[in-house]
N, C-alpha and C positions, 0 to 999 in steps of 0.2 A: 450574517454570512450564511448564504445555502449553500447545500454541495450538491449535485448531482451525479448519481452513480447506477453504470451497465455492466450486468454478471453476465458472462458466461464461462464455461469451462474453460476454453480455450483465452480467450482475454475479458481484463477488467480494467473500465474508465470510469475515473472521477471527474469531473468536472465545477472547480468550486473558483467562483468571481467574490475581488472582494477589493475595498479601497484599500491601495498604499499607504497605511498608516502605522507609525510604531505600534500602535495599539491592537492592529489586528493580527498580528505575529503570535502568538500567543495561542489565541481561536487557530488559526492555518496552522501550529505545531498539534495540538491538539486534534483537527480532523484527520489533518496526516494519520497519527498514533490510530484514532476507530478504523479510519479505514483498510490499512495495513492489518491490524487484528482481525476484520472482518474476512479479510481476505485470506487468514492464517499464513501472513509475513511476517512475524513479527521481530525475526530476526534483522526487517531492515530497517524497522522505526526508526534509530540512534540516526543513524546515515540520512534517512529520505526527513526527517525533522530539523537537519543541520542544513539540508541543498536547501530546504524548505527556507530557512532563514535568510541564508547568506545570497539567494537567489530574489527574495522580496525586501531585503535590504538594500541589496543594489539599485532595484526599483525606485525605493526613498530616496534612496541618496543622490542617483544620477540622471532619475528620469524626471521624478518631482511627485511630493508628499502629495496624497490622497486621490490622485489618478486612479483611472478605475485599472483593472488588472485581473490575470486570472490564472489558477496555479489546474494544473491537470495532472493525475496520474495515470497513467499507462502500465498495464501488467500484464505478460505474454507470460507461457508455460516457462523462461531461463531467465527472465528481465523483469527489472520495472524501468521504467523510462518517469521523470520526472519533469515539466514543462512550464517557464514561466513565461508570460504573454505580456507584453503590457503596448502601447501606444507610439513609441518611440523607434524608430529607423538606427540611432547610434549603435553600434556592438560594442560586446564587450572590447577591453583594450589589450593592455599588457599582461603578459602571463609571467613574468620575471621582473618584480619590482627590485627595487635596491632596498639596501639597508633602510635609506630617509625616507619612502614613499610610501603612504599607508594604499592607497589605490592598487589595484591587481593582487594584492592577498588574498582575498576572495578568491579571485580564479583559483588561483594557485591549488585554497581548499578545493576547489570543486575537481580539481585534475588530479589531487589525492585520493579524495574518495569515490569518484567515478571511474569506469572499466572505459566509458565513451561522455565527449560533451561536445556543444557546440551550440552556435547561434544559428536562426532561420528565418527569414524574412517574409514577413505574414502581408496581407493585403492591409492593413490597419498599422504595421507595427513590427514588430520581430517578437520570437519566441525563443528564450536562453533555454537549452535542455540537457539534461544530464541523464545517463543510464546505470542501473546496478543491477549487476549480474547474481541471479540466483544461484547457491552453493546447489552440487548435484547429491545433498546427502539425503538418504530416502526418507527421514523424519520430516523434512518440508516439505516433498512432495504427499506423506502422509499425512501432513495437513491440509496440504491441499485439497487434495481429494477431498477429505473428510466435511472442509469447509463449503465444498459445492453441494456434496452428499445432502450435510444438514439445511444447507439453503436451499435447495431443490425440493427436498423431503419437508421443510416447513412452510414452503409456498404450496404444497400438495395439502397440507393439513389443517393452515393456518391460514390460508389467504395469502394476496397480493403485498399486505401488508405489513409481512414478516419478516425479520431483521434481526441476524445477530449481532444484539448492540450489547446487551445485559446478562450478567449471569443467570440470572433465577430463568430467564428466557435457553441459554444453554443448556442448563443443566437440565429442565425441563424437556426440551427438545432432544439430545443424546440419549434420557432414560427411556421415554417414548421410541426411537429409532431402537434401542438395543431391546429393549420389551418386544415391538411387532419384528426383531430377528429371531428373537426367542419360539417364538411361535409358528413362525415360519419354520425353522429346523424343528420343531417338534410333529407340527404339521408336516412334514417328507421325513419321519422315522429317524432322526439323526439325535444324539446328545446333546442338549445344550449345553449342562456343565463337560462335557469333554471338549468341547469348541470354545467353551470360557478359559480354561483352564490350559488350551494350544495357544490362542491369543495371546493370555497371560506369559507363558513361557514366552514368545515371540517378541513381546514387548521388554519385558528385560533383559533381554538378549541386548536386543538393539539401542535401551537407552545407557546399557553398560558400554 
């Protein structure tokens, strides 16, 4: 299973192909999880791991075991949009099953925990997709930022090849960025411990 993935500030896409097999649900929950972290989402893993599921389950069960397929994520500055691809023309069906029908609980999940869903009809196939709205609390969008920050600043440093995948790689990289800040305000006459120490107070402010 590869994934394929395009940063920038403004949006991020993944693109990851992969057969229809119980067995690869597991791997697809799991890329879901890096890449959301990479992104600093992390508050949507639980949600975008479960579309992630009940979205390539549908797959298995209704369009047919090991067909090729391919899950996409989409992430704008309020949204991530969540997209599953596969070969097949049918849409989804019912959204109100009865008590006896196991079929259409699925949707049902996905119109739970989606803000937006829907089918789309591809050259190839249809594409099932779901949306989740980003909360507008300032701690996400502080990660955000910060996530472009250090992937910008570690393609500056490190090469093409940089990727926050690992911690020793994070930690590594934060100490280095707040180091050459340090320097920086020292270099223009300013305090660094009094700009640590207004940070600090700002940050417990906000995480109280």
């Amino acid at each position: 299973m590869h994934r394929y993935s395009l940063t920038d500030p403004q949006q991020r896409r993944c693109v990851i192909p992969f057969a229809a097999e119980p067995l690869q649900l597991a791997g697809l929950r799991q890329a879901v999880r890096r890449e959301l972290v990479d992104w600093g989402m992390q508050t949507l893993v639980e949600e975008a791991q479960l579309i992630t599921t009940e979205l390539a389950s549908n797959v298995i069960k209704h369009v047919g075991q090991g067909i090729a397929a391919t899950l996409v994520l989409d992430a704008g500055t309020d949204q991530l949009r969540v997209e599953l691809h596969d070969n097949s023309h049918k849409e989804p069906q019912s959204l109100h099953p009865t008590s006896e029908e196991e079929y259409g609980r699925g949707l049902q999940l996905l119109v739970g925990l989606s803000a937006a869903w829907g089918a789309t009809r591809t050259a190839v196939g249809k594409a099932v997709w779901c949306e989740l709205s980003l909360s507008p609390d300032e701690s996400r969008y502080r990660i955000q930022r910060a996530t472009t920050l250090l992937e910008t600043y570690g393609h500056a440093v490190g090469g093409t090849a940089f990727r926050l995948t690992h911690r020793p790689v994070l930690e590594e990289s934060a100490t280095s960025l707040i180091l050459d800040l340090l320097h920086w305000l020292t270099a223009h006459g300013l305090d660094p411990d009094d700009i640590l120490d207004r940070a600090q107070t700002h940050f417990e402010s906000e995480v109280s």
